[in-house]
C-alpha positions as CSV (number, residue, x, y, z in Angstrom):
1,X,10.7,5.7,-29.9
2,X,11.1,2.1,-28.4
3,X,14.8,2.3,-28.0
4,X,13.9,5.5,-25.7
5,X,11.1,3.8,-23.7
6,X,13.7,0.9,-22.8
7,X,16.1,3.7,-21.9
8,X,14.0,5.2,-20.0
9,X,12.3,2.2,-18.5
10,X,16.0,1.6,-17.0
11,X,17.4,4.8,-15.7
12,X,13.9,4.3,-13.4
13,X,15.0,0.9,-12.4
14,X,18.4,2.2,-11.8
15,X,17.0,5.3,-9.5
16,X,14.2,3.1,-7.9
17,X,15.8,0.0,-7.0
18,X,18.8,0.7,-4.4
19,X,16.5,3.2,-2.2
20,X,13.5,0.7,-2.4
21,X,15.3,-2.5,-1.9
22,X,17.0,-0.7,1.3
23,X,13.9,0.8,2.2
24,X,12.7,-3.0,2.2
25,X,15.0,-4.1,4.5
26,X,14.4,-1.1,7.0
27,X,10.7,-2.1,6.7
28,X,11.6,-5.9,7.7
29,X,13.4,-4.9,10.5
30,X,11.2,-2.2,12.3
31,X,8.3,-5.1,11.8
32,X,10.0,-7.6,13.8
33,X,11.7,-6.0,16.2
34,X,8.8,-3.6,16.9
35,X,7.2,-5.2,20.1
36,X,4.2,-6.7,20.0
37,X,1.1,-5.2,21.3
38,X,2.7,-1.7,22.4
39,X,0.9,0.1,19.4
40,X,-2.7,-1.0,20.6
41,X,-1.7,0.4,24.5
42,X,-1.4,4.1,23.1
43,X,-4.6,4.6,20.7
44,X,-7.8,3.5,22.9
45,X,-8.8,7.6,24.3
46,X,-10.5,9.5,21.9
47,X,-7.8,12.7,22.3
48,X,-5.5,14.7,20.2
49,X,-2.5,12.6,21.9
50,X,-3.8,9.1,20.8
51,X,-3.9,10.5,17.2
52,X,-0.6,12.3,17.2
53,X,0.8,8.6,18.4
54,X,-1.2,7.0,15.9
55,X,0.1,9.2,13.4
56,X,3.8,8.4,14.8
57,X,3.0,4.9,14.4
58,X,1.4,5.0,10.7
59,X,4.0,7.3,8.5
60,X,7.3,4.8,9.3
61,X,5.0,2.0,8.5
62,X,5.3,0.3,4.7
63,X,1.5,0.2,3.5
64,X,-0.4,1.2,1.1
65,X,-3.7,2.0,1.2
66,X,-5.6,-1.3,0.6
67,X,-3.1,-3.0,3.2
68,X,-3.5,-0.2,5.9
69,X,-7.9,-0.6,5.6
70,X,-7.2,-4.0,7.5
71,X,-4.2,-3.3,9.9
72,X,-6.6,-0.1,11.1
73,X,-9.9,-2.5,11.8
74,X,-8.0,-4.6,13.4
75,X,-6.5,-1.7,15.7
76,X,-10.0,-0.8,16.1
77,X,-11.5,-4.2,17.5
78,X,-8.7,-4.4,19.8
79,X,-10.3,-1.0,20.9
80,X,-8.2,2.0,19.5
81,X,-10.3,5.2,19.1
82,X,-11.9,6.0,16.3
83,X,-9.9,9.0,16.1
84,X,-6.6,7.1,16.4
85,X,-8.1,4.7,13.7
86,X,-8.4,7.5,11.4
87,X,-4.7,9.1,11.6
88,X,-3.2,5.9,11.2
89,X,-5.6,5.4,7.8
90,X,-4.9,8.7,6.6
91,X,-1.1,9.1,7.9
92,X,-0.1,5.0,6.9
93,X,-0.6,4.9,3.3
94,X,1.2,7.9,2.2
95,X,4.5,7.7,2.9
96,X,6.9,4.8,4.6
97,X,10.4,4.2,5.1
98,X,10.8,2.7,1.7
99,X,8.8,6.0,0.2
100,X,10.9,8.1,1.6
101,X,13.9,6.7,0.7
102,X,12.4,6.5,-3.0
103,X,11.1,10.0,-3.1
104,X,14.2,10.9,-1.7
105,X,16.3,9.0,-4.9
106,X,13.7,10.8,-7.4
107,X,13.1,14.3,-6.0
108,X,15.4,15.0,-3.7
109,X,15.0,15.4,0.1
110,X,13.3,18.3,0.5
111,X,10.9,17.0,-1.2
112,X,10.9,13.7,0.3
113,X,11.0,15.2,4.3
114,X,8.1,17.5,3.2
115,X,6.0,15.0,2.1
116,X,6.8,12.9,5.8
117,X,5.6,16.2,7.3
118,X,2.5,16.8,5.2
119,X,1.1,12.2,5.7
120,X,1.6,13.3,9.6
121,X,-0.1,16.6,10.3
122,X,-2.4,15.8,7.8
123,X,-3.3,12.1,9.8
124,X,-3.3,14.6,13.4
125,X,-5.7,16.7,11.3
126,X,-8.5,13.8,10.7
127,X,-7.7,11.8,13.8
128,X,-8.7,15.0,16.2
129,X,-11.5,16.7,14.2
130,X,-13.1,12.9,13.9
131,X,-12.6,12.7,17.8
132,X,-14.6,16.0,18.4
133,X,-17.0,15.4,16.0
134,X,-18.0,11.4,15.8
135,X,-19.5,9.4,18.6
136,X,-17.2,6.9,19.8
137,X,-19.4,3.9,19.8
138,X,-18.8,0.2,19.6
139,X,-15.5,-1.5,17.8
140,X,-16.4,-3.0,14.1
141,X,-16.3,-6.7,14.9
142,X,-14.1,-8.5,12.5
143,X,-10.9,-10.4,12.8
144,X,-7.2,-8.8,12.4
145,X,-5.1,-11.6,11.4
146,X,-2.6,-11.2,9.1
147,X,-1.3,-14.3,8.0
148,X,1.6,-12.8,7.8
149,X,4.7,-15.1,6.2
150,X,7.7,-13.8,8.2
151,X,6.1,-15.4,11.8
152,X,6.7,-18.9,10.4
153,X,11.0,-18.3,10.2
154,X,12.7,-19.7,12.2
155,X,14.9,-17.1,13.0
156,X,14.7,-13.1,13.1
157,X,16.8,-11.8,10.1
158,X,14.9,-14.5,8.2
159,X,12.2,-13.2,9.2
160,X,12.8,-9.6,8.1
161,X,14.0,-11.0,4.7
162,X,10.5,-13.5,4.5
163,X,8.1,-10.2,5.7
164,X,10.4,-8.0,3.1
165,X,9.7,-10.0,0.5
166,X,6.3,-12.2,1.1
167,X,4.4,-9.1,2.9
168,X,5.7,-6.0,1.5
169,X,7.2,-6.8,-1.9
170,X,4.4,-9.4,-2.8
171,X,1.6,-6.8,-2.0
172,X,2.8,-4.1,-4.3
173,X,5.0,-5.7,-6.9
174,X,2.2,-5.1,-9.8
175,X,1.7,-1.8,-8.8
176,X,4.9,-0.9,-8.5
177,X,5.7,-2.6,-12.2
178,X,2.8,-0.1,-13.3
179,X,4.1,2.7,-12.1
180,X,7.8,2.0,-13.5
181,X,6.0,1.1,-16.7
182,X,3.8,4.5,-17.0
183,X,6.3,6.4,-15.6
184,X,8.7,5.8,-18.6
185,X,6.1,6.3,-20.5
186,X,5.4,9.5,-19.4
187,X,8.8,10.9,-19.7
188,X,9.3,9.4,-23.3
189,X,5.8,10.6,-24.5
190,X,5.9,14.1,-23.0
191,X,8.2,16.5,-24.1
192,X,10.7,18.3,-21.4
193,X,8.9,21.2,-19.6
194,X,5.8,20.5,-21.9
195,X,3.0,21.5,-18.7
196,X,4.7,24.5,-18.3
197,X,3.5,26.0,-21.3
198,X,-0.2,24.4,-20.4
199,X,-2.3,27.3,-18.1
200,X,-4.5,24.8,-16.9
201,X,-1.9,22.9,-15.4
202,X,-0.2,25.4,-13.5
203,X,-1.5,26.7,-10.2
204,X,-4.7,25.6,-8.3
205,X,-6.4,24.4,-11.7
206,X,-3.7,22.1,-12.0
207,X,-4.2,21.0,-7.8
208,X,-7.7,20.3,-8.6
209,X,-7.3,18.4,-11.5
210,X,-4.8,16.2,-9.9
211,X,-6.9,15.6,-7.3
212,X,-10.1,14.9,-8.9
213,X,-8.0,12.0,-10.8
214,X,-6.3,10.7,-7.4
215,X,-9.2,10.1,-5.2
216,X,-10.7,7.7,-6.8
217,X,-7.8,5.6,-7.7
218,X,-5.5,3.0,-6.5
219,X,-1.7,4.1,-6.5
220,X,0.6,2.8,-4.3
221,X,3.0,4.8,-2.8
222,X,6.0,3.8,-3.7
223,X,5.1,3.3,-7.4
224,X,3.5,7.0,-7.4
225,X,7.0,8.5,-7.1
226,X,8.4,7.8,-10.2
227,X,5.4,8.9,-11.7
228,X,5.5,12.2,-9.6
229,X,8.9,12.5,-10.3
230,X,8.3,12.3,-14.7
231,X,5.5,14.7,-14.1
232,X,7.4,17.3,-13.0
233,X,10.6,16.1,-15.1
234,X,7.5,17.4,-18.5
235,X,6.6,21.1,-16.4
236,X,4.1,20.2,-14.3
237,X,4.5,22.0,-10.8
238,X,6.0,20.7,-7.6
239,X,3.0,21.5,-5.5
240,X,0.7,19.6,-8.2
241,X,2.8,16.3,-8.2
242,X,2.7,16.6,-3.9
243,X,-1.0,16.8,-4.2
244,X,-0.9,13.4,-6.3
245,X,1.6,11.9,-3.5
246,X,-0.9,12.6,-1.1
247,X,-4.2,11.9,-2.1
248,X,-3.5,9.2,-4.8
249,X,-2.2,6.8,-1.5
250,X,-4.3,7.5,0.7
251,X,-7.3,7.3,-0.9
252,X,-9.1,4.5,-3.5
253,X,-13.0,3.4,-4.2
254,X,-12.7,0.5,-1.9
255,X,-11.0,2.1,0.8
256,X,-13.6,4.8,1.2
257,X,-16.0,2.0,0.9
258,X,-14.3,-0.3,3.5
259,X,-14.0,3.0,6.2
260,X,-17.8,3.4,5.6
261,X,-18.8,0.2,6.6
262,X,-16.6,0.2,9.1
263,X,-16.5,3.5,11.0
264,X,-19.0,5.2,9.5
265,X,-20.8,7.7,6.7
266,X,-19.4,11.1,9.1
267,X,-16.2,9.5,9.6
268,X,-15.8,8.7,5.7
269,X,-17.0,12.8,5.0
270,X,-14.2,13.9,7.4
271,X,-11.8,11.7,6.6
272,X,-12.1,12.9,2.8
273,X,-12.7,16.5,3.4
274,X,-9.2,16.2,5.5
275,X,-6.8,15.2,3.0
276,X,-8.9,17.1,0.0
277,X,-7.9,20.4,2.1
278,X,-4.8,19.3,3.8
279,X,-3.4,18.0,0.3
280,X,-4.3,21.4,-1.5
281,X,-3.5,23.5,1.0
282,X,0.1,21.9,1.8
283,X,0.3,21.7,-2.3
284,X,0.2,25.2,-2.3
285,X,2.6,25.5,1.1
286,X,5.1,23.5,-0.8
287,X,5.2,26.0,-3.8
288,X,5.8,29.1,-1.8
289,X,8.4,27.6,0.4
290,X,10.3,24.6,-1.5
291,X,9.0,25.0,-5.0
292,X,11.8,25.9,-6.7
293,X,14.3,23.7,-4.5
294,X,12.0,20.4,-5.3
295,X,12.6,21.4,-9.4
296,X,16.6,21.2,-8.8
297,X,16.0,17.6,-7.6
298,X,18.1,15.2,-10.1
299,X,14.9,13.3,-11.9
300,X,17.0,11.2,-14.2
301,X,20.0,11.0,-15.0
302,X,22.1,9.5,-18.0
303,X,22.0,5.7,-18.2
304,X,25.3,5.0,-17.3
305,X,25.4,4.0,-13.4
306,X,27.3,3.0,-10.3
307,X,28.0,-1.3,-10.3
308,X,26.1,-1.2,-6.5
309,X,23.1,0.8,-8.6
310,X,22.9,-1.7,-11.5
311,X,23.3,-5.1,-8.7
312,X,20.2,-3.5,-6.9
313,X,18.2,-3.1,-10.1
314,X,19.2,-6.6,-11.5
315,X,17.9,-8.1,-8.2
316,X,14.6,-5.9,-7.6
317,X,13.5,-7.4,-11.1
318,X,14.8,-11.1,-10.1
319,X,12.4,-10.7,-6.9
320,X,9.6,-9.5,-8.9
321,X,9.6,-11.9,-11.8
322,X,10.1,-14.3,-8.9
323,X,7.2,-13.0,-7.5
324,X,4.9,-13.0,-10.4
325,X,6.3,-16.9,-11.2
326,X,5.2,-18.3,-8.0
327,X,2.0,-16.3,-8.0
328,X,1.2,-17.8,-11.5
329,X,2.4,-21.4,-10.4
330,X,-0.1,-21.3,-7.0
331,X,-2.8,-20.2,-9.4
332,X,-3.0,-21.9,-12.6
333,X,-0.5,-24.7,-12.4
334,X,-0.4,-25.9,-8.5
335,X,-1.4,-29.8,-8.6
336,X,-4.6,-31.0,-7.3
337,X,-6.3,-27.5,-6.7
338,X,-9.5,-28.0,-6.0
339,X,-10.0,-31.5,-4.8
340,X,-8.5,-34.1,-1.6
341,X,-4.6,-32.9,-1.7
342,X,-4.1,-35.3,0.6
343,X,-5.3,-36.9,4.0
344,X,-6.9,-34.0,5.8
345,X,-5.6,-31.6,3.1
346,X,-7.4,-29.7,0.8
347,X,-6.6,-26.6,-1.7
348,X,-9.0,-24.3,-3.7
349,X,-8.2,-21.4,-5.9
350,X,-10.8,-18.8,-4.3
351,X,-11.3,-15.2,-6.2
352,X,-12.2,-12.2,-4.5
353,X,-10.2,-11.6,-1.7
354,X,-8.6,-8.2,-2.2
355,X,-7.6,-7.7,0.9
356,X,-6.2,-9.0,4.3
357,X,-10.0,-8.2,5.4
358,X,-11.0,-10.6,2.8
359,X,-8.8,-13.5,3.7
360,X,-9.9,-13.1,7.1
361,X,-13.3,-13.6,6.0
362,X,-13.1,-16.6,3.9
363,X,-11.1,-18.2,6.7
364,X,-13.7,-18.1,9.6
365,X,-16.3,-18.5,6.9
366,X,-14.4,-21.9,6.7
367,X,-13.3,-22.8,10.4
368,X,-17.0,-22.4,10.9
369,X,-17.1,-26.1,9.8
370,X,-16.8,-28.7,12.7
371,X,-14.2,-30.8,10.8
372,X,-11.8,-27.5,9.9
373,X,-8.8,-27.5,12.2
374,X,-6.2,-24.7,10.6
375,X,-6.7,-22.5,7.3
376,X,-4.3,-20.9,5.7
377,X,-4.2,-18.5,2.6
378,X,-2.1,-16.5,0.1
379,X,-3.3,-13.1,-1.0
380,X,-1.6,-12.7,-3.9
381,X,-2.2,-15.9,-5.4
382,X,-5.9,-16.4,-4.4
383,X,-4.9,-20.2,-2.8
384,X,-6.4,-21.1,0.5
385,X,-5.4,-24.5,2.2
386,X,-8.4,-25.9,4.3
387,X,-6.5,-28.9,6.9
388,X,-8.7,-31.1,9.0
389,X,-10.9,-35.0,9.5
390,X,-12.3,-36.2,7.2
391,X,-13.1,-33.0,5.1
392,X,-15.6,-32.6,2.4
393,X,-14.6,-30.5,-0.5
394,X,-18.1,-29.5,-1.5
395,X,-19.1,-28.5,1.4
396,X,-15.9,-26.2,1.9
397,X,-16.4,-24.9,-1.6
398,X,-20.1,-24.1,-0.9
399,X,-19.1,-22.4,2.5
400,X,-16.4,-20.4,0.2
401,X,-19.1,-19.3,-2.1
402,X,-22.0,-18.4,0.7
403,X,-19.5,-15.9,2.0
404,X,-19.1,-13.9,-1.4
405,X,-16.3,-15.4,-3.5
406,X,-15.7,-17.3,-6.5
407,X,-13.5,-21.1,-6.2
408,X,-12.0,-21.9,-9.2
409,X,-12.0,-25.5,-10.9
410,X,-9.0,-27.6,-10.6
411,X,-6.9,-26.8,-13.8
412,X,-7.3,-29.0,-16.5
């Protein structure tokens, strides 16, 4: 049973890893070559044309949906409509160059172009019914920066490789391990064709049942493919595993919480009432028209692969145990956390921040302070860096703490 799981777990590392690494790459480019400030000159009217370009904007774009919360307030305070606000959160999350190239790798592309199709008429969908039916209103007020790691290279193809790695990678490497890890679960456990001899599986039970489990949840998009793909590998239909691909990334507890405080308790209902319908209705589209060509897609094959395929796969897990390394050094074993680092440099270990919204938070909570020149923090390891005269770290740690997060004790 163990010798299958490890079989398994590779032949998804094989299929994932070229189409995701290259997916990467694409992502790194269109970042920094996009020009800056054109996206925010398109999305201020309140009209069906800011959220079809908002929509254009959101589906190439790499994020899931915890990253896109963030990205869309900041669109908003820089005074996109809240109409184009809502197609990019609804379009962004559930697909992206490097989905598409996945889904592509795992179910084929008629599967994969579908589901591009269904993220962008589905964000269209939300963007103009929340345009005829919300009041505009005021911008949230908040503050968009990134922090992003790619704008300290020194030069652009280090740049795509830094935002690649540091602002894509970084941001859904454990989610993306989980879904590699359940996924070969779920084709070892399962037996092949096993849902279709399950009725409540099958047809809009099945939709519903998916769905009920996706809202809630947090599944990235790139990770949800290989699970998609093993679903359907064990019976379970085509339109089924769509309706996870769509609702499962564009939907979670705190991103319905973070799009109620920040646009709104209508806003939230139609926002969720759009990709409940959209994703069961286009669940069902997909079965009458491409059902049966989505279940010729090649789900896995046998273990033996191309050199260029086993290269990718050896370096995707070589990033990501990179990844989790320097994530565990920063946070347990980084010298001097939590006291003077140096002369006008100190370092805390701050819990909490789940989000780019959050580091934003904790960083004006702290260049509130007279002495604070520059902040800068790291997401995924939870380590802010707090530069300035004559700094007190008790202070800083108490400013830290009034604005809702945890600062961890020096390690012993």
């Amino acid at each position: 049973m163990f010798d299958g799981y490890l079989t398994e777990l590779w032949i998804v590392l094989l299929e994932l890893s070229p189409a995701l690494i290259l997916g990467l790459l694409l992502a790194g480019v269109l970042r920094v070559y996009f020009p800056d400030g054109l996206v925010r000159a398109h999305l201020s009217q309140p009209t069906l044309g800011s959220a079809v370009r908002a929509a254009l904007i959101g589906v190439p774009m790499p994020l899931c949906s915890c990253g896109v919360v963030p990205t869309a307030i900041g669109l908003r305070n820089q005074g996109a409509s809240k109409g184009a606000t809502t197609s990019f959160l609804i379009s962004t999350p559930q697909t992206g160059v490097d989905s598409v190239l996945v889904s592509a790798a795992f179910l084929g592309w008629p599967f994969a172009l579908f589901k591009v199709v269904a993220a962008f008429v589905t964000g269209v969908a939300g963007g103009w019914l929340v345009s005829r039916l919300t009041d505009e209103g005021a911008p949230v007020a908040g503050d968009d920066e990134q922090g992003e790691h790619w704008r300290a290279a020194g030069n652009r193809l280090t740049a795509v490789l830094r935002y690649a790695l540091f602002d894509i990678l970084a941001a859904i490497d454990l989610w993306l391990i989980a879904g590699i890890l359940l996924a070969a679960a779920i084709t070892t456990a399962v037996p092949p064709d096993y849902f279709q001899h399950v009725a409540w599986s099958q047809g809009l039970p099945g939709m519903f049942l998916v769905l009920a489990i996706a809202l809630p949840m947090y599944v990235c998009t790139t990770s949800s493919v290989p699970i998609a793909a093993s679903l359907i590998a064990a019976g379970m239909p085509a339109g089924s595993a769509l309706v996870f691909l769509m609702a499962g990334p564009a939907t979670n507890i705190a991103t319905m919480g973070a799009i109620y405080r920040a646009l709104g308790g209508r806003v939230l209902a139609l926002y969720l009432g759009t990709v409940i319908v959209a994703s069961i209705g286009l669940g069902m589209g997909f079965e009458f028209v491409l059902g049966d060509t989505a279940t010729d897609a090649p789900m896995h094959r046998h273990p033996s692969a191309a050199w260029w395929e086993i290269g990718a796969a050896i370096v995707l897990v070589g990033l990501m145990a990179f990844l989790l390394l320097r994530r565990g050094w920063q946070r347990y074993l980084a010298p001097q956390t939590g006291a003077q680092a140096g002369a006008g440099n100190v370092i805390f270990s701050v819990e909490g921040m789940t989000c780019q919204h959050c580091v934003a938070n904790v960083k004006n909570a702290l260049q509130s302070v007279d002495e604070v020149e520059h902040v800068t923090a790291d997401l995924q390891s939870g380590i802010v860096r707090v530069e300035g005269a004559q700094l007190q770290p008790e202070l800083l740690r108490a400013v830290i703490m009034r604005a809702g997060y945890k600062v961890d004790d020096a390690p012993g």
